[in-house]
C-alpha positions in Angstrom: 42.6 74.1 36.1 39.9 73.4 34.0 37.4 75.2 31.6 33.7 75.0 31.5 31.7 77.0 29.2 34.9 79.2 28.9 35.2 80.0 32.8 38.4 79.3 34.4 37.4 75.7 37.0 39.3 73.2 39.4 39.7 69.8 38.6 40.0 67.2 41.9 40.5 63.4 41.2 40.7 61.4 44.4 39.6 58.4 46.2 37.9 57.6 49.3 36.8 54.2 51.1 33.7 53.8 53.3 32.6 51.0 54.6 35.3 48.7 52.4 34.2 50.1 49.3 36.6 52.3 47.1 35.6 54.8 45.2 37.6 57.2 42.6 35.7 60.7 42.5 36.1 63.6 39.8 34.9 66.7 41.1 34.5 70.2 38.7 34.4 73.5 41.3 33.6 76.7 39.7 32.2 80.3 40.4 29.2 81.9 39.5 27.9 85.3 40.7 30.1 85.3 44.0 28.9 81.4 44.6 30.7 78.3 44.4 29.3 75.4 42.5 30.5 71.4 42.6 29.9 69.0 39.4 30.7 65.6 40.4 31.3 61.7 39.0 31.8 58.9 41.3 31.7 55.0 41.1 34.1 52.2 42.2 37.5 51.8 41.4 36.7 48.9 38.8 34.0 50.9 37.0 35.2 54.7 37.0 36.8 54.4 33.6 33.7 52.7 32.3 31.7 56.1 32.5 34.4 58.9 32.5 33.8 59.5 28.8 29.8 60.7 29.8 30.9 62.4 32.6 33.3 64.5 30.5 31.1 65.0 27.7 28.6 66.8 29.8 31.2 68.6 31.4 32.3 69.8 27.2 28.8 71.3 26.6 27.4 72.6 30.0 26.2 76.3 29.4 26.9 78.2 32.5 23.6 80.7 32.5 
């Protein structure tokens, strides 16, 4: 588990391949007023790192409203 504007969230890493592409994914799941809500980063294998850092900055100062 995660946080995100101090509410407890799921972190999922994983990979997929369509089409002979691969791709790393980091998807964020967290609830909100009985709903579930996805925040997602994907790219290729060879470039995921290369933009991780954004992706988890955003994820530091989201406010949840």
């Amino acid at each position: 588990t995660v946080s995100i504007d101090g509410k407890e969230a799921y972190e999922y890493v994983y990979t997929s391949n369509q089409n002979g592409v691969e791709r790393e994914h980091k998807a964020v799941w967290f609830e909100k007023g009985g709903q579930a809500y996805v925040i997602m980063y994907s790219a290729p294998l060879d470039q995921f790192e290369d933009n991780l850092k954004v992706f988890d900055y955003i994820l530091s100062e989201i406010q949840i409203t």
